[in-house]
N, C-alpha and C positions, 0 to 999 in steps of 0.2 A: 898746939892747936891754933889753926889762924884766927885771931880776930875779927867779927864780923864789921863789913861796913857801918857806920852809925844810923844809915839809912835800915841796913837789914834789923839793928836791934830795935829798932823802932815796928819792923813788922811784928819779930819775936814775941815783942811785948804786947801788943794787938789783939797777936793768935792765940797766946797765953791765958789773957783777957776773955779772950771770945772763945774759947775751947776748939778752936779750930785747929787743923792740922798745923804742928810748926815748919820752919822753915826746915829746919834739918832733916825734915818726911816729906819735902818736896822734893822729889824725883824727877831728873831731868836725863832725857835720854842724850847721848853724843853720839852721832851716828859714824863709822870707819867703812869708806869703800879701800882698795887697793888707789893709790894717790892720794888718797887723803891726806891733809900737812896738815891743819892745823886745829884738830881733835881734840890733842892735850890743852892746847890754849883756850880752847870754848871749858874744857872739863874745868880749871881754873877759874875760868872765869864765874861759871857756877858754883864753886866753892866760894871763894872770893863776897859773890854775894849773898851767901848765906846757907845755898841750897845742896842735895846729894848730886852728883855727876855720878851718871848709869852709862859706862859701856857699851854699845849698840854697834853689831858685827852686821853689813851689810845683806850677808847670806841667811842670818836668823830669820827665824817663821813665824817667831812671836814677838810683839813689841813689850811684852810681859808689861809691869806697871812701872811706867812711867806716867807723870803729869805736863808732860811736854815734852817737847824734840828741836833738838837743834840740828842743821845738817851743814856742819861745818865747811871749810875752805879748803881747795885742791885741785889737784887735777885727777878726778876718778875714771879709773881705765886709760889714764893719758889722753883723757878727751878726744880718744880715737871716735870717727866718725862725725863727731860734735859735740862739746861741752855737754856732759850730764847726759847725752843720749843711751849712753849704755846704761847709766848708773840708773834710769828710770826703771828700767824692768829688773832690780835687784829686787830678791823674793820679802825684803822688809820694805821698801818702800811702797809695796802691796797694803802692805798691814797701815804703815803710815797715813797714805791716802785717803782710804778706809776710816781710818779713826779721827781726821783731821775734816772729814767731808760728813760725820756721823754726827747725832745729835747733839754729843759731848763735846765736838767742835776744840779735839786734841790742841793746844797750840804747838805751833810749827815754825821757826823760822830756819831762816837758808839763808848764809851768809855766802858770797862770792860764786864761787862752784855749786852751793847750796841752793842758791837763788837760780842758776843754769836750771838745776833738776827738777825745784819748783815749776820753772815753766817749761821744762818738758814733759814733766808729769801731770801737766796742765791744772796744776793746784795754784799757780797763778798764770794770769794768760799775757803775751805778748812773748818774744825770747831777745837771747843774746849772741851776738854775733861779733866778728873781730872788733875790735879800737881801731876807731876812723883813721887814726895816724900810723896804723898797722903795726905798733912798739908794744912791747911790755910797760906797762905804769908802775911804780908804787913811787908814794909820794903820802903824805898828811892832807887829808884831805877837810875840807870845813860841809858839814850839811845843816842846813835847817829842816828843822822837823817841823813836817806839813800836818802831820796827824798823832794826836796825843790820846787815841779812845782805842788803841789795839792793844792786845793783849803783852805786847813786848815794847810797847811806849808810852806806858800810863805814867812812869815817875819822869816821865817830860813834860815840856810845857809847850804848846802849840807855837810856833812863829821861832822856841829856841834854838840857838847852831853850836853845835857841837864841834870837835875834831877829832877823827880817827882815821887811821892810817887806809891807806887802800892800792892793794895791788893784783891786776888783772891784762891780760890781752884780748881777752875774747868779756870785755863791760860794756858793750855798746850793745842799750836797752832800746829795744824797737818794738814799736807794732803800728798798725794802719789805726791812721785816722781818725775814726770811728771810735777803735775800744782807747786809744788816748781819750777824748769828749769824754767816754762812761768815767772812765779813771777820776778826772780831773770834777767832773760834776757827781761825782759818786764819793767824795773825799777820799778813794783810795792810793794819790799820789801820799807816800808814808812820808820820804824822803826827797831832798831836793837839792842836787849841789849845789855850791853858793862859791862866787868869784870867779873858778874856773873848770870848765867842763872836761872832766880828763878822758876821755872815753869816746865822745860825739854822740850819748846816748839824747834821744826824743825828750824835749823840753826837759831839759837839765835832770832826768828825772834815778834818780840814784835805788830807791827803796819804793816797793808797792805792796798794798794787799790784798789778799781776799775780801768776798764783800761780808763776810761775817766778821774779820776783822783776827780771826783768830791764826792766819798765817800770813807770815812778812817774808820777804826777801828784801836784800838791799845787797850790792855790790861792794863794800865797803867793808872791813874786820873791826866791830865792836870789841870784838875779844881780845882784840892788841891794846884795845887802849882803858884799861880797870884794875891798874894797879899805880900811886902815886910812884914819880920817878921813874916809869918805863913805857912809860905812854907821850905821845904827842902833845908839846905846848900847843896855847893858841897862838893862831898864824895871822900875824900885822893886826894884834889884839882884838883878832876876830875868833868866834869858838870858846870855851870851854878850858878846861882842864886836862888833864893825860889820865883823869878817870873817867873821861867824858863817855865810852863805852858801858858802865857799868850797869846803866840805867836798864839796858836792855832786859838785864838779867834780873835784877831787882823788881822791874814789872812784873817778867813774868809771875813773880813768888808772891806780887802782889796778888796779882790775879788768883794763883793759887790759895793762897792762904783767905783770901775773902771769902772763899768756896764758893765763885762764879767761875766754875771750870767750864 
């Protein structure tokens, strides 16, 4: 049986405490289009920090119970017509929407590809279009984290920088003028690269959320970096650790397990 983080026995012992649900009955869904890569790495990553990883087949009609959703990193449909365009009108991301936009304010996050279909699905607003330098990226990337009060960034600390890996061609985060200003005076900038912009996305901006707070996207794979020794050092003793990803996942069970779903 894996180990949980020392952070997760810390909730364990909390929800134990408080008779609230544990962590091992929080239910995270992992969503598979056809391109989908890297599913098993997000289901990991859930286990890892303490939670169930749920299966979730793009074509399914119910989101059955899950207490969150992750929409993992890839290329769904081969990005035919536009990153995430297709994947928007899969008949579960119906239900997704629905439950993430309903009073219970499902949490949602969308990593890389995930984050495409967020804002084609327009559960968050602006989109993504090619990397200014027209190349595929991956590289270790350093973020600070601009917002610590969403449901997938509470075990952060406002102003902290992290490092996790990140690779994309089509990360270049746009939108007019205007919803940047709401963004930025709205604290929904989540994320922010820091040193160097690998993308040419609109003021360095890497991760964003909804204005409830209960869905993020970010460009970036936390799920590569939540295990000691296979995750990214910090770079020019900037960032974190090579568990620096885990938090993500830990939030959410925070979140969960507080029973403020």
């Amino acid at each position: 049986m894996t180990e949980l983080p020392l952070i997760g026995e810390a909730i364990a012992v909390a929800a134990d405490a408080s008779g609230a649900r544990g962590l091992a009955g929080a239910r995270i869904g992992v969503v598979t289009f056809p391109g989908t890569l890297d599913d098993r790495d997000a289901a990991r990553a859930v286990r890892l920090a303490g939670g169930t990883a749920v299966e979730l087949w793009h074509a399914d009609v119910e989101l059955g119970d899950v207490d969150a959703v992750v929409i993992p990193g890839g290329f769904s449909y081969g990005d035919y017509l536009r990153a995430g365009a297709i994947a928007r009108f899969a008949p579960l991301m119906s239900k997704i929407i629905d439950a993430a936009n309903s009073d219970a304010k499902l949490p949602v996050l969308g990593i890389c590809n995930g984050f495409q279909i967020l804002t084609e699905s327009h559960l968050l607003p602006g989109s993504m279009i090619k990397n200014d330098h027209l190349k595929f990226m991956c590289r270790d990337q350093v973020l600070r984290v601009e917002n610590s009060n969403t449901a997938w960034t509470l075990d952060y600390q406002a102003g902290q920088e992290i490092t996790v890996p990140l690779k994309n061609q089509d990360g270049q985060y746009i939108a007019d003028e205007k919803t940047l200003d709401a963004l930025e005076a709205e604290g929904r900038v989540v994320f922010r690269y820091v040193g160097f912009n690998p993308n040419g996305s609109r003021r360095d901006i890497a991760g964003i959320s909804n204005a409830a707070g209960n869905v993020v996207g970010l460009m970036p794979h936390p799920e590569h970096a939540v295990e000691a020794g296979f995750g990214p050092e910090s770079l020019d003793g900037i960032g974190g650790s090579d568990t620096d990803g885990l938090g993500f996942f830990t939030s959410v069970l925070t979140k969960i397990v507080g029973g403020d779903k």
